[in-house]
C-alpha positions as CSV (number, residue, x, y, z in Angstrom):
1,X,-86.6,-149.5,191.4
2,X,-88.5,-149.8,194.7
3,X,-90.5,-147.2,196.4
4,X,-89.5,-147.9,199.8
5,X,-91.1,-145.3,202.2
6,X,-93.0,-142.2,201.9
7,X,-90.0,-140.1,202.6
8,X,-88.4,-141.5,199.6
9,X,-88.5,-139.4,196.0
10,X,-91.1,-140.8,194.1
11,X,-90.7,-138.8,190.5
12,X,-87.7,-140.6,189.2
13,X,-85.8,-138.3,186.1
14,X,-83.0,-139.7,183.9
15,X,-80.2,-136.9,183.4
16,X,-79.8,-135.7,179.7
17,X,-76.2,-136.4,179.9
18,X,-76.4,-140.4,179.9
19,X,-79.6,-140.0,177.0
20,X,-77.9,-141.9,173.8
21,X,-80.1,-139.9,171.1
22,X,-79.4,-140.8,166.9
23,X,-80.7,-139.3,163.8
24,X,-84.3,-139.7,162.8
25,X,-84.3,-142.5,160.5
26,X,-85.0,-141.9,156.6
27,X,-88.3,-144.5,156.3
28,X,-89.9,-142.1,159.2
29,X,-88.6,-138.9,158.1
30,X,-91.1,-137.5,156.5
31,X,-93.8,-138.4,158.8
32,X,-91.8,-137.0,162.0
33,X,-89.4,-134.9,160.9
34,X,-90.0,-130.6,160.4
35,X,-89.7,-129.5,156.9
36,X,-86.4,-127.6,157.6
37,X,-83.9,-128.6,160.6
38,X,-83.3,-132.2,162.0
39,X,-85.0,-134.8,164.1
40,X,-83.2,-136.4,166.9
41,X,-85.2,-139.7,168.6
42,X,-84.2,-141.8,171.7
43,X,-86.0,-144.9,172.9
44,X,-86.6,-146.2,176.6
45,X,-89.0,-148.6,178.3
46,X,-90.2,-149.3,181.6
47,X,-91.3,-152.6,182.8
48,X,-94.1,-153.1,185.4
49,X,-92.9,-155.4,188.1
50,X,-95.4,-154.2,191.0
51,X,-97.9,-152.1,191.7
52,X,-100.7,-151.0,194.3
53,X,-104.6,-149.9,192.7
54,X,-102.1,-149.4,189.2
55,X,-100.6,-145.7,190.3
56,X,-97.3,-146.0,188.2
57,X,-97.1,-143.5,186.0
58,X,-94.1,-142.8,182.9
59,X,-93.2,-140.6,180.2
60,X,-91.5,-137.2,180.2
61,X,-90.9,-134.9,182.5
62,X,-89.1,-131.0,181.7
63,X,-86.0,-130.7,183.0
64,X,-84.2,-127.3,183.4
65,X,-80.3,-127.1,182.0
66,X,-78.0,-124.3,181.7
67,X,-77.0,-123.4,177.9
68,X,-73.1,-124.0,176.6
69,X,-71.4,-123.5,173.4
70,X,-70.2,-127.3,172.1
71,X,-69.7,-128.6,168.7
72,X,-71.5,-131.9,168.1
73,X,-71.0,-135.1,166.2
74,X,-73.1,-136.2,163.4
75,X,-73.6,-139.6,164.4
76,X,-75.1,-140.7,168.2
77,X,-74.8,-138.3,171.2
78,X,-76.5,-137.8,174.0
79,X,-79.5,-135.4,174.7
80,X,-77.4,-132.9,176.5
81,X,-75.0,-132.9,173.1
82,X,-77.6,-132.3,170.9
83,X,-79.3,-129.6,173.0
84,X,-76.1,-128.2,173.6
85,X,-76.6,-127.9,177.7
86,X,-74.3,-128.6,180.9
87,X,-74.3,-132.4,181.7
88,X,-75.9,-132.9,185.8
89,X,-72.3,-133.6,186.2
90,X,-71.3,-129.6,184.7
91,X,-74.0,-127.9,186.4
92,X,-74.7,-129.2,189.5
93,X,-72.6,-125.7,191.4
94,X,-73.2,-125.7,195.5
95,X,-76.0,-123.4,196.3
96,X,-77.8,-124.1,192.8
97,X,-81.0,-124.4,191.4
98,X,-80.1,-128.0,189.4
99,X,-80.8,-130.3,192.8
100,X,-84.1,-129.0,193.6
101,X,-85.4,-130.4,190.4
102,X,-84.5,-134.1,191.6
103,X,-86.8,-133.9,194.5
104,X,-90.0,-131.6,192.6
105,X,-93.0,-134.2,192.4
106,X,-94.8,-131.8,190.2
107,X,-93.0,-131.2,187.0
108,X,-94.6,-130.3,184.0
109,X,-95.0,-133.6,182.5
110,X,-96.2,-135.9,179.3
111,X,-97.5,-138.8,181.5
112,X,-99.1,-141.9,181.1
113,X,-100.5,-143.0,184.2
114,X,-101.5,-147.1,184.4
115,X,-104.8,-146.5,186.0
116,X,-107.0,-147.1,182.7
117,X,-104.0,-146.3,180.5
118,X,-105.1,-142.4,181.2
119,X,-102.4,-139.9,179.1
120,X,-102.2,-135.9,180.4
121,X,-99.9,-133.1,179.7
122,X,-99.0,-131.1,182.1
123,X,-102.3,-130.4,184.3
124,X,-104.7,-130.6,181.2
125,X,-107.2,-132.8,180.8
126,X,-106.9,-136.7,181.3
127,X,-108.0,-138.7,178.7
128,X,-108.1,-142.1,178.9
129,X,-106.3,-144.5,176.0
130,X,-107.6,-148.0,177.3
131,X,-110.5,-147.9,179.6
132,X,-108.8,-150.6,181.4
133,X,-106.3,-150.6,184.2
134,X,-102.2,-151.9,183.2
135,X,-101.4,-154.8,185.5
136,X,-97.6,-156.2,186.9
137,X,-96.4,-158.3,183.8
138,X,-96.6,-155.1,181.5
139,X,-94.1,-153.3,179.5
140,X,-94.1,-149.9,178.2
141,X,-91.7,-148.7,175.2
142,X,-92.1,-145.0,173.9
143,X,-89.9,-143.2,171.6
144,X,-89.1,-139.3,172.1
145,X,-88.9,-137.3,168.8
146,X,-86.5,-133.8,169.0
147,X,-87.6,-131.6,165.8
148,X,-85.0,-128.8,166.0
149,X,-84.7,-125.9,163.5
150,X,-81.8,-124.8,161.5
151,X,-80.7,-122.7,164.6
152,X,-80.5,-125.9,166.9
153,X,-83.5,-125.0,168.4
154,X,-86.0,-127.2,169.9
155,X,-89.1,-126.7,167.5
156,X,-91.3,-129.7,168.8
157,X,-91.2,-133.1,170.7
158,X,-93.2,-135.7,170.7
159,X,-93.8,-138.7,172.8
160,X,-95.1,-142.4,171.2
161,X,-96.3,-145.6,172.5
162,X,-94.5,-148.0,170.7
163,X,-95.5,-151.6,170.2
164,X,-96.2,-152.8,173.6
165,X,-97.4,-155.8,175.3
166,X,-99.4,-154.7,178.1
167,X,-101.7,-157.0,180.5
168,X,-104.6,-155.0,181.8
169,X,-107.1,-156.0,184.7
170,X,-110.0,-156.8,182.6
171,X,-109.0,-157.6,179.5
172,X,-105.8,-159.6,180.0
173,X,-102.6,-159.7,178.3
174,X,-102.7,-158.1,174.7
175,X,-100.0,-156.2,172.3
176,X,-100.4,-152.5,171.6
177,X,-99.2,-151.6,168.2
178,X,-99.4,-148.4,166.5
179,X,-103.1,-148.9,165.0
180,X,-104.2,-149.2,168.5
181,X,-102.8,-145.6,169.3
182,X,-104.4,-144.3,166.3
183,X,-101.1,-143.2,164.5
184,X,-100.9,-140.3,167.4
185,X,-98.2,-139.4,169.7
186,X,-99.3,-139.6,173.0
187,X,-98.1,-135.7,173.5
188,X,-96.7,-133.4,172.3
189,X,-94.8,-130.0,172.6
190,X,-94.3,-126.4,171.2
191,X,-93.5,-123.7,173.0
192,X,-90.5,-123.4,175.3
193,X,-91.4,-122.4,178.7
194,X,-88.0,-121.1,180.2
195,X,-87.6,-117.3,178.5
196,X,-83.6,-117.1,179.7
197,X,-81.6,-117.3,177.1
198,X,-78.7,-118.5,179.2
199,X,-81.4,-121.9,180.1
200,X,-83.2,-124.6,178.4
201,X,-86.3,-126.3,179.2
202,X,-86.0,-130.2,178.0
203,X,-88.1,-133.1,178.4
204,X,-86.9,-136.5,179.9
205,X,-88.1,-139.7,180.4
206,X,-89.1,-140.2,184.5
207,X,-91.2,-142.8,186.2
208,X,-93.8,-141.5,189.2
209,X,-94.4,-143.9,191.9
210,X,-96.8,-143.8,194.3
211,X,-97.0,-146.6,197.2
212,X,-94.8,-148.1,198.9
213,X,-95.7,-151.2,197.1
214,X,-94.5,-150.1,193.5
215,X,-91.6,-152.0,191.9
216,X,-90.5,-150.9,188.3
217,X,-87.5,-152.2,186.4
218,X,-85.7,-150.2,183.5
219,X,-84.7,-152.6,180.6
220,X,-81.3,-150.9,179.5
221,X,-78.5,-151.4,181.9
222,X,-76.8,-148.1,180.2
223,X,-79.3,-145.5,181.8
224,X,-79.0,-143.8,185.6
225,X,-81.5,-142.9,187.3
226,X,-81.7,-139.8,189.5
């Protein structure tokens, strides 16, 4: 993905319906998952191709669906399965609200920006992982954890840095691993902010360019981008 122009979207969003999520796995459940309800994960990565001054940022971003009534599988589905929401696909009606989402640069986010490695949610306060800028060459894996309740109902979700190897400015090319993160998810989530019943806030994965410059390439030829 190229950011070609200014009048171009820079806040990229990958659609819940094409998410492949799977069951929490059993040597993590414990750790991750809520003591009643179930844990659905999904992993994605971004690699680093180009950028200007380091302004690339990725992680999650919310994204608004309308509710529906669907039974599920027990195996892999995809985010919009689990959550039990309209695909882009379902609810994408003329005149609606679902397209001006695509083109909102300001979503409430979980973000990790590669100037100095700084992480944020939403507007809080930055905080910065690395001290040290992320360079082209890099590539970023995370893992988003669901906790859901007995109802279906998203409890909590949380964002990791998985085992990464990242070269910064300064101190070169190195391999993040868990101890490095201190064991922490990078964010993390509680309280829904959409009241309607009949909607359902979500969070999912989006990249933020921000020159003209920026190239970024997504590592699984199964996602699409919006």
């Amino acid at each position: 993905m190229t950011m070609k122009g200014p009048e171009d979207y820079r806040t990229i969003r990958l659609e819940p319906g094409i998410i492949r999520c799977h069951r929490a796995e059993a040597w993590h459940s414990g750790r991750w998952k809520p003591p009643v309800g179930a844990t659905w994960s999904f992993n994605f990565a971004l690699a680093v191709e180009k950028t200007a001054n380091c302004f690339v940022n990725v992680g999650l971003v919310e994204w608004l669906a309308a509710r529906q009534e669907s039974e599920g599988t027990v195996n892999d589905e995809s985010l919009a399965e689990v959550l039990k929401v309209k695909s882009e696909a379902e609810d994408n009606v003329p005149g609606g609200w679902l397209p001006e989402q695509h083109v909102h640069e300001n979503p409430k986010q979980m973000m990790l920006g590669c100037r100095k490695g700084v992480q944020w949610f939403g507007n809080a306060a930055k905080v910065p992982l690395f001290q040290d800028n992320i360079m082209e060459g890099s590539l970023l894996r995370f893992r988003c954890d669901y906790h859901l309740n007995r109802q279906g109902d998203i409890a909590q979700v949380k964002i990791w840095f998985l085992p990464s190897p990242v070269t910064f400015e300064y101190g070169g090319q190195h391999t993040i691993t868990e101890a490095d993160m201190w064991f922490e998810p990078l964010a993390q989530w509680w309280e829904p902010r959409c009241q309607d019943r009949k909607m359902r806030s979500l969070w999912v994965p989006a990249v933020t360019m921000y020159t003209c410059e920026d190239v970024v390439t997504v590592p699984d030829a199964l996602v699409r981008w919006l």
